[in-house]
C-alpha positions as CSV (number, residue, x, y, z in Angstrom):
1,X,178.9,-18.2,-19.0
2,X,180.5,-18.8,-15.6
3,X,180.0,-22.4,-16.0
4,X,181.8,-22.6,-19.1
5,X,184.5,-20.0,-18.0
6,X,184.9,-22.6,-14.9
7,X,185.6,-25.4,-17.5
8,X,187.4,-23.6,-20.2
9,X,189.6,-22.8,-17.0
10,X,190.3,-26.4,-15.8
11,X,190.9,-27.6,-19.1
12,X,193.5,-25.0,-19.9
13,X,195.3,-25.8,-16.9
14,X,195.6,-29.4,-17.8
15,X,197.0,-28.9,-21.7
16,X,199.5,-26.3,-20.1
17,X,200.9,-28.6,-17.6
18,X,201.6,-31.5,-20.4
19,X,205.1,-30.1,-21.5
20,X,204.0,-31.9,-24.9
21,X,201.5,-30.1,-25.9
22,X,204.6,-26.8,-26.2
23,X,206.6,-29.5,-28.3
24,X,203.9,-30.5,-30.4
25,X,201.4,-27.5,-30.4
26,X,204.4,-24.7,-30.6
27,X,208.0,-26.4,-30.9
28,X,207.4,-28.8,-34.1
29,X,205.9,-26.2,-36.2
30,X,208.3,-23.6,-35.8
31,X,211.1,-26.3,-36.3
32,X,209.2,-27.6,-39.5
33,X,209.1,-23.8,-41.0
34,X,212.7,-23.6,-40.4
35,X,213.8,-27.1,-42.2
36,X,211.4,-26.1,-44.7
37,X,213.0,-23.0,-45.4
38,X,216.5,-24.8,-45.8
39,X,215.0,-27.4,-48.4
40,X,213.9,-24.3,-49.9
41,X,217.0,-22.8,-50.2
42,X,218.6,-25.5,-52.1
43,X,216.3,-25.8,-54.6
44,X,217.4,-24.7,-57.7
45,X,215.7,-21.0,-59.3
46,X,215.5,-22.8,-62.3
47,X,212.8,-25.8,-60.6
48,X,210.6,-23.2,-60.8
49,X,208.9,-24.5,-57.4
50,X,208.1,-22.0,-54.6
51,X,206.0,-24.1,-52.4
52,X,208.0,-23.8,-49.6
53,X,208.7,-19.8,-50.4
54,X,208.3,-18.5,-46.9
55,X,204.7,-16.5,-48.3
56,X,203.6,-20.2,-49.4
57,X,205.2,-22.2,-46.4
58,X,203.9,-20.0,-43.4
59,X,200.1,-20.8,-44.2
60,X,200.7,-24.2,-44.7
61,X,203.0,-24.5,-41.1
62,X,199.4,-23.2,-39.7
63,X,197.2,-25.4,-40.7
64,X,199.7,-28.0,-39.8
65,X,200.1,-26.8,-36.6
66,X,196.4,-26.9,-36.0
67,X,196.1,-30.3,-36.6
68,X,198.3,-31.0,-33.9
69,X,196.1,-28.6,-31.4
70,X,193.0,-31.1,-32.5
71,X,195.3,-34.2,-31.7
72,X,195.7,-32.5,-28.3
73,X,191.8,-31.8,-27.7
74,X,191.3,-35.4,-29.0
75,X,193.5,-36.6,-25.9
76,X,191.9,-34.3,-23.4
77,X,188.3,-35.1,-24.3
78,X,188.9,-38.8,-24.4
79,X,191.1,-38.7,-21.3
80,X,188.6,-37.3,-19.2
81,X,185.7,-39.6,-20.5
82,X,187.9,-42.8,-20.0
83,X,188.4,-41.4,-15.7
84,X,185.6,-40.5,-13.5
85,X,186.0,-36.8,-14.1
86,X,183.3,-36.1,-16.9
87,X,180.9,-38.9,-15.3
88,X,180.7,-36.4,-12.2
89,X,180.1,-33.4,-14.5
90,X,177.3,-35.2,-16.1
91,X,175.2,-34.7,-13.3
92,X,176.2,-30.6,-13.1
93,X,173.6,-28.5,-14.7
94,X,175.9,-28.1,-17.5
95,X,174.5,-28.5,-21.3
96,X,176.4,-30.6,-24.4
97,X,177.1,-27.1,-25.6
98,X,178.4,-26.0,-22.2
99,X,180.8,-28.7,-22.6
100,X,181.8,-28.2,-26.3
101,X,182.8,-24.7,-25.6
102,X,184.5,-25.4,-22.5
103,X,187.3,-27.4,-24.4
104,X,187.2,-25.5,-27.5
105,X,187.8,-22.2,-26.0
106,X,191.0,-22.9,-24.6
107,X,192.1,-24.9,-27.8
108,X,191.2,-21.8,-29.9
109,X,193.3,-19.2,-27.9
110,X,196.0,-22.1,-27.9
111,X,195.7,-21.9,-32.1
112,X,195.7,-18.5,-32.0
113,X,199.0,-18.1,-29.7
114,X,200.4,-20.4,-31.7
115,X,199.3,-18.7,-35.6
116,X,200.4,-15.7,-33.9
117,X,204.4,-17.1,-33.1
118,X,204.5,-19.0,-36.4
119,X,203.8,-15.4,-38.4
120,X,206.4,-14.0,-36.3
121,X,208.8,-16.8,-37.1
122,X,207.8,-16.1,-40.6
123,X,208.7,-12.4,-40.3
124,X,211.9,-13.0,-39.1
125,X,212.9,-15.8,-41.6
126,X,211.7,-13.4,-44.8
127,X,213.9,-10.9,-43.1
128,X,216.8,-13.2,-43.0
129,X,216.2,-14.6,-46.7
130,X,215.3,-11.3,-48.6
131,X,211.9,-12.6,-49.7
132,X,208.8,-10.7,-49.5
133,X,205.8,-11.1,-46.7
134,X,203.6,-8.2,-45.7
135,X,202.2,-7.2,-42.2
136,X,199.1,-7.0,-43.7
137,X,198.8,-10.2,-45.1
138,X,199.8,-11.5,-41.5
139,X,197.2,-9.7,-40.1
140,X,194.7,-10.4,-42.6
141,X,195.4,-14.4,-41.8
142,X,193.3,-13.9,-38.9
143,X,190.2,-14.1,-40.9
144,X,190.8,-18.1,-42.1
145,X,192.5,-19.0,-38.8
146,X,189.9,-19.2,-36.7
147,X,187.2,-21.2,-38.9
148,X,190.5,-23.6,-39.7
149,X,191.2,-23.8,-36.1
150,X,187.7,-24.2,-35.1
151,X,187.2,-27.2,-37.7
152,X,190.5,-29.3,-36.5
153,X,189.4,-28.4,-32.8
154,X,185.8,-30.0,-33.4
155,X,187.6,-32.9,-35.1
156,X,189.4,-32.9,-32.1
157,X,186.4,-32.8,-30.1
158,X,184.5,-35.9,-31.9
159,X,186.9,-38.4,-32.1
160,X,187.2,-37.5,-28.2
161,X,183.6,-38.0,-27.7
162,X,183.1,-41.3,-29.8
163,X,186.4,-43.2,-29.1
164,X,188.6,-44.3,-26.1
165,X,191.9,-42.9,-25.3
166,X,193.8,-45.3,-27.2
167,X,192.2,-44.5,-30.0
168,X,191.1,-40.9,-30.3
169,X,195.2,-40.3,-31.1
170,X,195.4,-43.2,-34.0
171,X,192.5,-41.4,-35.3
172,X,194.1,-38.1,-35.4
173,X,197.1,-39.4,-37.0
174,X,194.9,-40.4,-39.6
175,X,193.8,-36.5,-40.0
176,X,197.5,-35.5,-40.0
177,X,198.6,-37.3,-42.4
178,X,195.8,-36.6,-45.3
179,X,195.7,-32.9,-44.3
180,X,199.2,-32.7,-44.5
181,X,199.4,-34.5,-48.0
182,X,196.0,-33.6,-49.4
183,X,195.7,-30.4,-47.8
184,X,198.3,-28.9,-50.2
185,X,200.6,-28.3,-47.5
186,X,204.0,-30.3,-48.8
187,X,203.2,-30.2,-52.3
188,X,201.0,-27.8,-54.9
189,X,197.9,-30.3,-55.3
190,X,196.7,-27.5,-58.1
191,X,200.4,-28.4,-60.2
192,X,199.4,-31.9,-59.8
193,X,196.1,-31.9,-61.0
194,X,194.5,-34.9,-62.1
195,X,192.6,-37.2,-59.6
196,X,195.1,-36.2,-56.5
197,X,193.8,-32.6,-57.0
198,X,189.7,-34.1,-57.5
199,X,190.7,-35.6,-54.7
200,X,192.0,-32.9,-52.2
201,X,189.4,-30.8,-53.5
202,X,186.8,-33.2,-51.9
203,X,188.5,-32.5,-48.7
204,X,188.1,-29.1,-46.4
205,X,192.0,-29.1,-45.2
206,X,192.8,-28.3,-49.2
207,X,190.8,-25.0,-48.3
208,X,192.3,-24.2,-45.2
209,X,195.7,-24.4,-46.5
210,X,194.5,-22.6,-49.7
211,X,192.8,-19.8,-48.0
212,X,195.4,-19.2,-45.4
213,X,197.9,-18.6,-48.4
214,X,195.6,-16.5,-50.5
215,X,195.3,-14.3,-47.7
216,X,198.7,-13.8,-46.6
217,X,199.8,-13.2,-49.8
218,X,196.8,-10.4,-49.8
219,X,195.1,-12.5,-52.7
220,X,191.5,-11.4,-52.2
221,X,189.6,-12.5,-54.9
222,X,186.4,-14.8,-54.6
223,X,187.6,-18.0,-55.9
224,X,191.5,-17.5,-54.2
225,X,189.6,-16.4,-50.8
226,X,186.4,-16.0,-49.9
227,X,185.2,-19.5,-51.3
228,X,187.5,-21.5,-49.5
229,X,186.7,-19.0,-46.2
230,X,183.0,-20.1,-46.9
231,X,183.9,-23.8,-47.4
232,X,186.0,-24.1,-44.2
233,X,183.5,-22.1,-42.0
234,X,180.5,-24.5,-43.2
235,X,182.7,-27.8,-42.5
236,X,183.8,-26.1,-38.7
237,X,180.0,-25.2,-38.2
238,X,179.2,-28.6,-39.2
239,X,181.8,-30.4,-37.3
240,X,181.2,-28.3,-34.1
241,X,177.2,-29.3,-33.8
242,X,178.0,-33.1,-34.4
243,X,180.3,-32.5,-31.6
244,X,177.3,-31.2,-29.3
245,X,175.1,-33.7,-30.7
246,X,177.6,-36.7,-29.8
247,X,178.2,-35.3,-26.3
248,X,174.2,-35.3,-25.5
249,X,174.4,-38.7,-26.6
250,X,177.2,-40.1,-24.7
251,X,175.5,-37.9,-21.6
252,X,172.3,-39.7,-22.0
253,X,173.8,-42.9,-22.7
254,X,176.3,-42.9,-19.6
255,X,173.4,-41.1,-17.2
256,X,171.5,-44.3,-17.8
């Protein structure tokens, strides 16, 4: 534990000292929620569409946050395996695993700092515009946030691992844009239907945006939010031991 402490250490040091990663990780979703909410407002009542209703639009600002924080562990990884840096730590007595939770633990208290100001934001804009968002929903976002976080970190974390600096971010970009347009986060995928909704349902960041709003509108029912909780976890477990597996790799590859 002290070795990974040690790293998670280091790592948060150099994400806190790229200003950045407060514009992109913190500033942009907070300024997205608040444009949002002003397209909202001058929508007609009679469009019927409450996407970006602040109970909808907060979940969604989330998860699109997130993907930002993996865009940011992308660059970190990849930045330290294009230097010497990570070629020296190869040859500590540190494990793949050592060094998959050494970036992802700072990552996760950065999503969780930064789910934790966008529900506040929220609180304060349904203040401002009369509509309804409970603390308990807020609170109960916790459960989704960290397998959602933990699945765009390991993203994060593999493009990192597999490709160079220049890259890792293209990559990420890629992630971006299909979670923001598949992952139901600008439109209601499910009011689509058709293939669009086949095809987001194919996808995990439909799930994360989908669980994220079913809890903080305190929508607990199986299919609303424990599937989608089950579906997420599954993809960040998954995603998190190809991580491992593709750092042992690249540390027995560059060792040679």
């Amino acid at each position: 534990m002290h070795k990974i402490s040690a790293f998670s250490g280091r790592n948060a040091k150099e994400i806190l000292r790229d200003p950045l990663s407060y514009i992109f990780c913190v500033g942009f979703p907070l300024v997205m929620l608040v444009i949002m909410t002003l397209v909202d407002r001058s929508i007609p009542a009679q469009a019927g569409m409450t996407i970006f209703h602040i109970d909808n639009l907060a979940g969604g600002i989330v998860v699109f946050g997130q993907m930002f924080v993996m865009l940011f562990t992308a660059i970190s990884v990849s930045k330290d395996r294009s230097g010497a840096f990570l070629m020296r730590m190869y040859a500590t007595p540190m494990t793949s695993v050592d060094f998959v939770a050494g970036y992802m633990l700072p990552m996760l208290v950065i999503a969780l700092v930064q789910g934790a100001l966008i529900g506040l934001c929220a609180m304060v804009v349904s203040l401002i515009t009369g509509d309804a968002l409970q603390v308990g929903g807020l609170l109960l976002t916790l459960l989704p946030l960290l397998p959602s976080a933990v699945l765009f970190i390991a993203f994060g974390m593999l493009f990192g691992v597999l490709f160079t600096e220049k890259a890792s971010p293209g990559l990420c970009s890629v992630i971006i844009s299909l979670g923001s347009f598949l992952g139901s986060i600008w439109f209601d995928a499910a009011a689509t239907g058709g293939v669009l909704l086949d095809i987001s349902r194919c996808l995990p960041f439909y799930y994360c945006t989908g669980a994220m709003r079913a809890a903080l509108q305190l929508r607990t029912g199986w299919e609303e939010l424990w599937l989608p909780l089950v579906i997420v976890t599954g993809c960040a477990a998954l995603l998190t031991a190809l991580s491992a597996l593709a750092f042992r790799w690249k540390m027995r590859a560059e060792l040679r």
